[in-house]
FITI-561579 format. One record per residue: residue number from 1; x, y, z of N, C-alpha, C in turn. Coordinates in steps of 0.2 Angstrom, whole numbers, m for minus. Example, Ala and Ser with C-alpha at 12.3 -4.5 7.8 and 13.67 -1.06 7.14 Angstrom:
% residues 2
pos=1, npx=66, npy=m28, npz=39, capx=62, capy=m22, capz=39, cpx=66, cpy=m16, cpz=39
pos=2, npx=64, npy=m11, npz=35, capx=68, capy=m5, capz=36, cpx=64, cpy=0, cpz=39
END
This chain:
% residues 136
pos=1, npx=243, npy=174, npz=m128, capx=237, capy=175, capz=m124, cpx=231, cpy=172, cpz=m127
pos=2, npx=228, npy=170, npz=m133, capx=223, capy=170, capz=m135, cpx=223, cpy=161, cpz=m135
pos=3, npx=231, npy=160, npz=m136, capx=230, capy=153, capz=m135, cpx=230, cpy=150, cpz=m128
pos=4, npx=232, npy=154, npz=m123, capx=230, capy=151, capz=m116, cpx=223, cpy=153, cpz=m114
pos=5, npx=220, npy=156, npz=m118, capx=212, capy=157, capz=m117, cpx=209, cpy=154, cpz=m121
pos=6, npx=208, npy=150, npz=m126, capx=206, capy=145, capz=m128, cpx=208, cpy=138, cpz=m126
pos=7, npx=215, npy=137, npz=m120, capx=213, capy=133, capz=m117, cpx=211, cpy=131, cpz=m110
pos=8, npx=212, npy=136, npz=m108, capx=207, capy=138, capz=m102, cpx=198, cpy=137, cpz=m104
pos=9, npx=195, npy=139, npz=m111, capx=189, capy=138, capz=m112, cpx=188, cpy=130, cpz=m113
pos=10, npx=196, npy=124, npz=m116, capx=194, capy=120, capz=m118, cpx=192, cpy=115, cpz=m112
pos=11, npx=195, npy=120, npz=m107, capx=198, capy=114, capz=m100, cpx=190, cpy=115, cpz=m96
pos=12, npx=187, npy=122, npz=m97, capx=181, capy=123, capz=m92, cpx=174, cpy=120, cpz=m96
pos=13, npx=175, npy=117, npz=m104, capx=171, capy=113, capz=m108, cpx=170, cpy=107, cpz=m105
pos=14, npx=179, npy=104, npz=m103, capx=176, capy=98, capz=m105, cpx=176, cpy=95, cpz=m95
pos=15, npx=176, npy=103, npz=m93, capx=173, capy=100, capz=m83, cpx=165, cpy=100, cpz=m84
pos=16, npx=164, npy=104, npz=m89, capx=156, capy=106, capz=m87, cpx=152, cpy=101, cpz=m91
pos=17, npx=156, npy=98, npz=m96, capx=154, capy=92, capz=m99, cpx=153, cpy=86, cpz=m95
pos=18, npx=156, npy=85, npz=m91, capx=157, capy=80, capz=m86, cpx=151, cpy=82, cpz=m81
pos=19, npx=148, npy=85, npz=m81, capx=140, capy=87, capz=m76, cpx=135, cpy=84, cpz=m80
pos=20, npx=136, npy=83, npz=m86, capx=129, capy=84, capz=m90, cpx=131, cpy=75, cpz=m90
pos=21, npx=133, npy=71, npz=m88, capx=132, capy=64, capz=m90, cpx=130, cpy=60, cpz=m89
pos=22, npx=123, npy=61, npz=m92, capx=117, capy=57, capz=m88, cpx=119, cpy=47, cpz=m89
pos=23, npx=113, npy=43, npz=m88, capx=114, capy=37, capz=m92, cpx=113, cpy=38, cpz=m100
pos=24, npx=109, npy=41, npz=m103, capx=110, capy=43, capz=m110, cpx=115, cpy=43, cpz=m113
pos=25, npx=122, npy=48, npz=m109, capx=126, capy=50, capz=m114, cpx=130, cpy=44, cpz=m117
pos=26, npx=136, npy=47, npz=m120, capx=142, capy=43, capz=m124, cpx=147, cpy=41, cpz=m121
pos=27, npx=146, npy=43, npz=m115, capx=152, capy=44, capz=m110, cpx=152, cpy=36, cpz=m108
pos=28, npx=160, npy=33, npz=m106, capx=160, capy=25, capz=m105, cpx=156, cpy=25, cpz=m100
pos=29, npx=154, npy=19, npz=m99, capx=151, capy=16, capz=m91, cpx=150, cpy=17, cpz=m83
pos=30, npx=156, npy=19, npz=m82, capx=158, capy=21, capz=m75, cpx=161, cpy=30, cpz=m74
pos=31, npx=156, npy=34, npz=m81, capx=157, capy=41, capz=m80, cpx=150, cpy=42, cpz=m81
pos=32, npx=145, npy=38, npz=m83, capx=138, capy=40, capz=m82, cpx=135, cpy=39, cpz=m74
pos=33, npx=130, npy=43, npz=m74, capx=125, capy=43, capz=m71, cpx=121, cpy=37, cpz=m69
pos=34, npx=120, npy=32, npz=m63, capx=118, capy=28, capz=m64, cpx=108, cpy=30, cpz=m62
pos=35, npx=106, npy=23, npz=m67, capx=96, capy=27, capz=m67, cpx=96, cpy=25, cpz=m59
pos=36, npx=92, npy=26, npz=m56, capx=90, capy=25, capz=m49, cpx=87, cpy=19, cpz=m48
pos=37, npx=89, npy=15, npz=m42, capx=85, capy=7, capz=m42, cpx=78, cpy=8, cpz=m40
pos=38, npx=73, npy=5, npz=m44, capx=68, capy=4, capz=m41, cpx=66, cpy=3, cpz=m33
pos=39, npx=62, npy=6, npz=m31, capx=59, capy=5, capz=m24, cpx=56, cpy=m4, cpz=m22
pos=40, npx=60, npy=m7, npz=m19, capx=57, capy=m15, capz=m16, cpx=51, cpy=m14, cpz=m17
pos=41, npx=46, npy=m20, npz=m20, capx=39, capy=m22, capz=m19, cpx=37, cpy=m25, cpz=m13
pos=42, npx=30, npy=m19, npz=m12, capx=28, capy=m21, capz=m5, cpx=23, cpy=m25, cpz=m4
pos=43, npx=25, npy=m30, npz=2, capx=21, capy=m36, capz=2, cpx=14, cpy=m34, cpz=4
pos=44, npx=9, npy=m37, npz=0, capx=4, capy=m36, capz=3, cpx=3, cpy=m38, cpz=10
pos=45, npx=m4, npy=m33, npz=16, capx=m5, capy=m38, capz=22, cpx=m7, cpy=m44, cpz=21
pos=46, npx=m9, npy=m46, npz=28, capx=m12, capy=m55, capz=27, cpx=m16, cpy=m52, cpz=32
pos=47, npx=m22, npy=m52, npz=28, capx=m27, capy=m49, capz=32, cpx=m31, cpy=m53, cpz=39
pos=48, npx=m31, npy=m58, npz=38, capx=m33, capy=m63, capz=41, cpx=m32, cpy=m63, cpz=49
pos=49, npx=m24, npy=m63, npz=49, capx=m24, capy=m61, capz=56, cpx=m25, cpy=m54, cpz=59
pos=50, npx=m26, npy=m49, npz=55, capx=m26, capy=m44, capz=56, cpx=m32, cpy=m42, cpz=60
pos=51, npx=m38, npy=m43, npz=55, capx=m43, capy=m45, capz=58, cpx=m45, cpy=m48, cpz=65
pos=52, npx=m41, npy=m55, npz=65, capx=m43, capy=m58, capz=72, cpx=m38, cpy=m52, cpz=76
pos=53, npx=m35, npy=m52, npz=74, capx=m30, capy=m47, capz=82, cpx=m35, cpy=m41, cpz=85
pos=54, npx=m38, npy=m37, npz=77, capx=m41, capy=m32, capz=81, cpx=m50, cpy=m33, cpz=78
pos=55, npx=m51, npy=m38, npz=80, capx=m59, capy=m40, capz=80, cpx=m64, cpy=m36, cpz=83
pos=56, npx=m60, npy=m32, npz=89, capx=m67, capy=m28, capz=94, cpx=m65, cpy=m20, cpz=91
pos=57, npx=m60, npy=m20, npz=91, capx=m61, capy=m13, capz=85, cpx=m65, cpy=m11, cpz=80
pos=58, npx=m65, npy=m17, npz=76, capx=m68, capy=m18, capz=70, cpx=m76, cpy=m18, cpz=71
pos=59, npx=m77, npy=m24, npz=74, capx=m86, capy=m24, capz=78, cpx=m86, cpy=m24, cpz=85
pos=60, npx=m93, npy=m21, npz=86, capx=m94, capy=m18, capz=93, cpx=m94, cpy=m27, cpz=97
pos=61, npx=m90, npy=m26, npz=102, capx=m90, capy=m33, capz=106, cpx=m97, cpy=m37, cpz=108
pos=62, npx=m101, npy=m30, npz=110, capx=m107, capy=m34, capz=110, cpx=m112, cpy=m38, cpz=106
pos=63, npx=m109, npy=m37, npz=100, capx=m112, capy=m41, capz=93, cpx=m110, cpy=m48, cpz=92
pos=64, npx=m106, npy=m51, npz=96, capx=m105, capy=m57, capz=95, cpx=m101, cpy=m60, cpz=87
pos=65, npx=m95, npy=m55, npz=83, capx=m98, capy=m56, capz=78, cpx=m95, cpy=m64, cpz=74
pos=66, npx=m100, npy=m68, npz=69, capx=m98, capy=m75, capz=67, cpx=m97, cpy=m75, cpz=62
pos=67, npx=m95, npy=m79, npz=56, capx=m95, capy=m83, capz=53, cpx=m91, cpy=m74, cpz=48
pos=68, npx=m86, npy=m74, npz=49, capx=m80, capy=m68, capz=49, cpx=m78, cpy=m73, cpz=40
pos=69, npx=m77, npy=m66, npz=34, capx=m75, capy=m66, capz=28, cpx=m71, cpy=m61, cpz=28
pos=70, npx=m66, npy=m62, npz=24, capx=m61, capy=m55, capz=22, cpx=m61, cpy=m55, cpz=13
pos=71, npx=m60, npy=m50, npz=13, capx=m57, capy=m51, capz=2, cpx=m50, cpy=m48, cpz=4
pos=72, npx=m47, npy=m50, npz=m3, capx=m40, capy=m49, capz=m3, cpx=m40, cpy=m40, cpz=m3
pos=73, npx=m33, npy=m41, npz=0, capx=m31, capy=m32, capz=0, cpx=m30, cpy=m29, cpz=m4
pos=74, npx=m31, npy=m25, npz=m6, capx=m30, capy=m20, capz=m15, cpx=m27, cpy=m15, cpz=m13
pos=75, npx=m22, npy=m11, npz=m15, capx=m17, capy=m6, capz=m14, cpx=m18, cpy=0, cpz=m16
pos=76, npx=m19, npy=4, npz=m15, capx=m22, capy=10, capz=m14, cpx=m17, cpy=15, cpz=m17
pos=77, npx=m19, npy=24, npz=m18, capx=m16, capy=25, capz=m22, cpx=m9, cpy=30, cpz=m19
pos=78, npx=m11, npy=29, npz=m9, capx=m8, capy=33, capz=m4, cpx=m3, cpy=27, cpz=m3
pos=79, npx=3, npy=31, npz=m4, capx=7, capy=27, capz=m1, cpx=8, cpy=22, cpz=5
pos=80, npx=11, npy=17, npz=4, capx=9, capy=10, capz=10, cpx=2, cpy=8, cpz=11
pos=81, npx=m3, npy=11, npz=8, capx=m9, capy=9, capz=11, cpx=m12, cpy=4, cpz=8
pos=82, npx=m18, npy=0, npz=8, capx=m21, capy=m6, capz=6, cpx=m28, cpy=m5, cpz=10
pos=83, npx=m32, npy=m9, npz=6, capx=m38, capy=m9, capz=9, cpx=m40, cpy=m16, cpz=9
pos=84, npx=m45, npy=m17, npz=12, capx=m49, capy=m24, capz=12, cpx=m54, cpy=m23, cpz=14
pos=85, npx=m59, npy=m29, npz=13, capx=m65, capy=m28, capz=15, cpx=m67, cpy=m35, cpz=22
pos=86, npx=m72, npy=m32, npz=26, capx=m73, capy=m39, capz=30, cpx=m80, cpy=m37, cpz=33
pos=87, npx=m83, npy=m43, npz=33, capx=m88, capy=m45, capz=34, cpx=m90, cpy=m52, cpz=39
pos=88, npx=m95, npy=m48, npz=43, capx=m99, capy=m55, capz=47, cpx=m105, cpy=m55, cpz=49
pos=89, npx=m108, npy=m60, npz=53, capx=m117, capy=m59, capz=54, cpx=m116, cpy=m56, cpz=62
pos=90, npx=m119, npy=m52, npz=63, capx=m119, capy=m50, capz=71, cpx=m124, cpy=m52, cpz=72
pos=91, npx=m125, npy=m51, npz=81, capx=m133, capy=m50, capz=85, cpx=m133, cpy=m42, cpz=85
pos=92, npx=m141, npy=m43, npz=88, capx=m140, capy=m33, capz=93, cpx=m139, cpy=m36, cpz=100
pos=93, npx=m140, npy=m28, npz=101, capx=m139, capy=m29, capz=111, cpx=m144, cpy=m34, cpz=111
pos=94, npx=m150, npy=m34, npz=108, capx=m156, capy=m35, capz=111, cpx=m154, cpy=m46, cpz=111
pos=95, npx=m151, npy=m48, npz=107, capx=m150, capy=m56, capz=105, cpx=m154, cpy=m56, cpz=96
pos=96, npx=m155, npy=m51, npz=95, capx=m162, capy=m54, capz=89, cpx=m153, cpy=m51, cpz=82
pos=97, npx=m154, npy=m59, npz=78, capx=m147, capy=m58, capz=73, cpx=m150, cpy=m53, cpz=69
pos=98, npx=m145, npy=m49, npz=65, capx=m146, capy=m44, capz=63, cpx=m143, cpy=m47, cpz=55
pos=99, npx=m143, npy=m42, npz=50, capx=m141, capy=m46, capz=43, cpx=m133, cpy=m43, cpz=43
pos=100, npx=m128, npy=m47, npz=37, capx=m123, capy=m47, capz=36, cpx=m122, cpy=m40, cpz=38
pos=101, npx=m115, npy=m36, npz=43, capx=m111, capy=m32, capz=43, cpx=m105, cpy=m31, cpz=37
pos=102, npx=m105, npy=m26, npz=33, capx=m97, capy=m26, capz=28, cpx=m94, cpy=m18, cpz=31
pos=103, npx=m88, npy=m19, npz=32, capx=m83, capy=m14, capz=36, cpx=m78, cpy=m15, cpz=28
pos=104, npx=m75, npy=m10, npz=27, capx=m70, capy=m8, capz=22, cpx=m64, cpy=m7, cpz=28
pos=105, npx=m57, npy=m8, npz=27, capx=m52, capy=m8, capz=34, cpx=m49, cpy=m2, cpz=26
pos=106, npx=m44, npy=3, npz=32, capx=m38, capy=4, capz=30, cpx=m34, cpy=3, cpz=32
pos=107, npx=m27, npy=0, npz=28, capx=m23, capy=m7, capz=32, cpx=m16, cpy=m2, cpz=30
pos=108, npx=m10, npy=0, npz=35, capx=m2, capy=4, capz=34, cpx=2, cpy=m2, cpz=39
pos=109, npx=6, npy=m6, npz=36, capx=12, capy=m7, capz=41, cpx=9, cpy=m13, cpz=44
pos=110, npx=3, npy=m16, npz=42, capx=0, capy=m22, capz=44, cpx=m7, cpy=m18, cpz=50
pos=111, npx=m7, npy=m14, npz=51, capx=m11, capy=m10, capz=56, cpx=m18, cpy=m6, cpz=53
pos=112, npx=m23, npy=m5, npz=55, capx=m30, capy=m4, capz=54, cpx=m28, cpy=4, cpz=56
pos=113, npx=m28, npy=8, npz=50, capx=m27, capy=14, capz=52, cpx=m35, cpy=17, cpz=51
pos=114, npx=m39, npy=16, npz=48, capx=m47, capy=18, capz=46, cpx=m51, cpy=11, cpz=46
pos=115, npx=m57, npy=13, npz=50, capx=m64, capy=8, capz=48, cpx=m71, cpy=12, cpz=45
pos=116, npx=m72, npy=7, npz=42, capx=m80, capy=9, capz=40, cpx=m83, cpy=8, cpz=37
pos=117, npx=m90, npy=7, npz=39, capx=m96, capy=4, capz=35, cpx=m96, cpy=4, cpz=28
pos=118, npx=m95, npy=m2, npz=25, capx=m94, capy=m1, capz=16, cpx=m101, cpy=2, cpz=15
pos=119, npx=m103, npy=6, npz=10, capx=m108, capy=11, capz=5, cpx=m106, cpy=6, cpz=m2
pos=120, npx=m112, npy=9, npz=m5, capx=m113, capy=5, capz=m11, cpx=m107, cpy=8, cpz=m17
pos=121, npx=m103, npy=15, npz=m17, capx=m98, capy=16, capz=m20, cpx=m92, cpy=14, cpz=m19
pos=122, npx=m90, npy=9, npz=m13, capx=m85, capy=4, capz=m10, cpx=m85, cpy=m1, cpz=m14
pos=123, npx=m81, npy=m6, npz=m18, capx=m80, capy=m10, capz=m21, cpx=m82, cpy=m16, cpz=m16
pos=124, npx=m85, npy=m15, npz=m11, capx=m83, capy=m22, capz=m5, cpx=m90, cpy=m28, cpz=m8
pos=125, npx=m96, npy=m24, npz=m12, capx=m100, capy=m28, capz=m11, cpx=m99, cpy=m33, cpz=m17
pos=126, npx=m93, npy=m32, npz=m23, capx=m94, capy=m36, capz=m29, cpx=m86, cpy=m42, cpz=m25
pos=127, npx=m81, npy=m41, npz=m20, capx=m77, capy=m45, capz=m17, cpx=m77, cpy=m50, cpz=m19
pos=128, npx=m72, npy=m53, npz=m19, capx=m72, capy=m61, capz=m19, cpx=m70, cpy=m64, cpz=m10
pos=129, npx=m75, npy=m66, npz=m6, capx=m76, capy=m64, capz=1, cpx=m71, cpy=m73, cpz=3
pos=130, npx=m66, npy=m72, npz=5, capx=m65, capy=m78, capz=9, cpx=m67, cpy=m79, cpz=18
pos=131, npx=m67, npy=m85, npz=22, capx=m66, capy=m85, capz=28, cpx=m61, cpy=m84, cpz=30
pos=132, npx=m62, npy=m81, npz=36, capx=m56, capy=m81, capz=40, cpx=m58, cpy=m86, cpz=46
pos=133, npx=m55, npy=m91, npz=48, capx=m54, capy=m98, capz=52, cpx=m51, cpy=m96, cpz=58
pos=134, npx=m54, npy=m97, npz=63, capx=m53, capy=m95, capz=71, cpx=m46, cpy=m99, cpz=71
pos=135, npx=m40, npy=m96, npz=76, capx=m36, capy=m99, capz=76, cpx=m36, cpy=m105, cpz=81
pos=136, npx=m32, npy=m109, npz=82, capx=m33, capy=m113, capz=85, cpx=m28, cpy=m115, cpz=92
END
């Protein structure tokens, strides 16, 4: 009896040894645990068309707005998300030009989830600003 019950504990050692196999262990190759694949890197937007697509979202139509810049997107801390910044000169209603407009975008899945007028705590004002070029 005490030797079928030592083998009985040897056989439930080495099932339960078999759970604990992480990548770590000693165990050959193909009884470990594989690590998990990294997550694919995700491609930044291209802000550019972004922009032109949703233009009257971003400024009010009435404002005519011109000489359109974007900065590149910077990837935020929320998952999928990205921000940019853009900027252009508008008019008012009235025709009289008004100075530079800067908008910070929040940009998910190439799509303008958030707008709003950059503040001086928004990184938008120190940007490396390029144009965005009307398509043709």
């Amino acid at each position: 009896m005490p030797l079928m019950a030592s083998r009985v504990g040897l056989l439930a050692a080495l099932l339960l040894a078999g759970c604990a196999a992480d990548s770590q262990s000693r165990l050959p190759a193909f009884m470990r645990v594989r690590d998990p694949e990294p997550p694919p890197a995700e491609v930044a937007p291209d802000v550019p068309p972004i922009v032109r697509k949703n233009l009257d979202m971003i400024f009010v139509p009435t404002t005519q707005p011109r000489d359109l810049e974007a900065s590149p997107p910077k990837r935020t801390n929320a998952a999928g998300t990205w921000t940019a910044c853009v900027r252009a000169q508008i008019i008012s209603v009235a025709g009289a030009p008004l100075r530079r407009q800067t908008y910070r975008l929040t940009i998910k899945q190439s799509e303008i989830i958030d707008r709003r007028r950059a503040t001086a705590g928004d990184s938008c004002m120190s940007e490396d600003f390029k144009p965005i070029l009307p398509t043709k």
